[in-house]
C-alpha positions in Angstrom: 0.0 0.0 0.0 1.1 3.3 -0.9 2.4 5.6 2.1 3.3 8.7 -0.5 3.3 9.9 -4.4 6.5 7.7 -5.0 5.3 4.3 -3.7 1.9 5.3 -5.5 3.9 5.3 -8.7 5.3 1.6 -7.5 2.4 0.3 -6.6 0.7 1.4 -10.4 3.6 0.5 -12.1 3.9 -3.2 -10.0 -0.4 -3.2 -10.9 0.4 -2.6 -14.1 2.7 -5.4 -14.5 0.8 -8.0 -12.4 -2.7 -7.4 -14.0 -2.3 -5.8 -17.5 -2.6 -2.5 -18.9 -6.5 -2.4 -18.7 -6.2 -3.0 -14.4 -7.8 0.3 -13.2 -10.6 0.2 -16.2 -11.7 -3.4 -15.0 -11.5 -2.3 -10.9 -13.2 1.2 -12.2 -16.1 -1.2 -13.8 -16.9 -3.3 -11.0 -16.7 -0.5 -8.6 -19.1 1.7 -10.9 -21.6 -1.8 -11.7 -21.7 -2.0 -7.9 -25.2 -1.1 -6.5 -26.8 2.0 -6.4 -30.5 2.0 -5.1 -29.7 -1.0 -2.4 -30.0 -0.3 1.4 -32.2 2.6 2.5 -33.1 3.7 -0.4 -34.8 0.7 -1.8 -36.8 0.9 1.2 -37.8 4.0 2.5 -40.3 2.3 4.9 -37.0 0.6 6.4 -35.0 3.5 7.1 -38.6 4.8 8.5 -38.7 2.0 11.3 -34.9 1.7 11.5 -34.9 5.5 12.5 -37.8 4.6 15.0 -35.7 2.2 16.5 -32.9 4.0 17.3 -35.0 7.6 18.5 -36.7 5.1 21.1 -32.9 3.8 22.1 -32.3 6.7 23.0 -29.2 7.5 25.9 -30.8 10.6 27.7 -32.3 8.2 30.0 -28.7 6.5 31.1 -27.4 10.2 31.6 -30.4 11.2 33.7 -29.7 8.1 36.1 -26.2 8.9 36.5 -27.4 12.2 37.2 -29.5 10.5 39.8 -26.5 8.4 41.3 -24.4 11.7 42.1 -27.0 13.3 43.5 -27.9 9.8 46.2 -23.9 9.5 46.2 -23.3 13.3 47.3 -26.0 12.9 49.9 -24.8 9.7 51.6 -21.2 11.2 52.0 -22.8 13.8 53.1 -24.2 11.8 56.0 -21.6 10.0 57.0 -21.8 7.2 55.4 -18.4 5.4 54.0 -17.7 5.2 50.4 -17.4 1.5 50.1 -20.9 1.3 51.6 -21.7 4.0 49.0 -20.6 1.5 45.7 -22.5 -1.4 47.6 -26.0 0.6 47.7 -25.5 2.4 44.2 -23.8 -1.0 42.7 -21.4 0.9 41.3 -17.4 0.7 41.5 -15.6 2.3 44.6 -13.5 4.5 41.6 -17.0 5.1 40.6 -18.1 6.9 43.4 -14.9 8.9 44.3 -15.7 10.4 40.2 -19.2 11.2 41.7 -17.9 13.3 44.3 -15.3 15.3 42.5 -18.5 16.6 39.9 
C-alpha cells in the first residue's frame, strides 16, 4: 500500500505489471456496476422503522440516572456514610463513586 506519491507510482507500475494495462478500467467497472438503489433507499419504509428504533434507544435516559446516582452519592457522603458502603447501595465501582464526588 502506498504511504506517499512515489510508492503510488510503484504500486501502479507493480499493478500494471501484475494485471495488465486495462487493471484500473476493469476495478473502475466493477466499482461503478456496484449497486446504487440498495440499502435505505430501496426501502424507505426501512429507514422509517430503522430510525424509529434507534429515537426510542435513545441514551438521555442513562445520563439522567447517572445524574441521579451523584446526587444519592453526594448525599450519603454527606451523612456519613463510608464510600465502600456507598458502591455497595448504588452498585457501582468504589473508583465510581470517588468520580461522583469530585462533579
Amino acid at each position: 500500500m502506498a504511504g506517499n506519491k512515489i510508492g503510488g507510482l510503484k504500486a501502479r507500475e507493480t499493478n500494471l505489471k501484475r494485471h495488465g494495462k486495462d487493471f484500473y478500467k476493469r476495478i473502475g467497472h466493477i466499482g461503478g456496476h456496484n449497486g446504487h438503489t440498495g440499502g435505505f433507499a430501496a426501502n424507505p419504509q426501512l429507514a422509517r422503522l430503522a430510525g424509529k428504533k434507534g429515537g426510542r434507544n435513545s441514551h438521555r435516559g442513562a445520563r439522567r440516572e447517572r445524574i441521579e446516582n451523584v446526587k444519592q452519592a453526594k448525599e450519603m457522603y454527606k451523612a456519613g456514610i463510608e464510600i465502600p458502603e456507598i458502591a455497595k447501595k448504588l452498585n457501582r465501582a468504589q473508583s465510581t463513586i470517588y468520580q461522583y464526588l469530585e462533579s
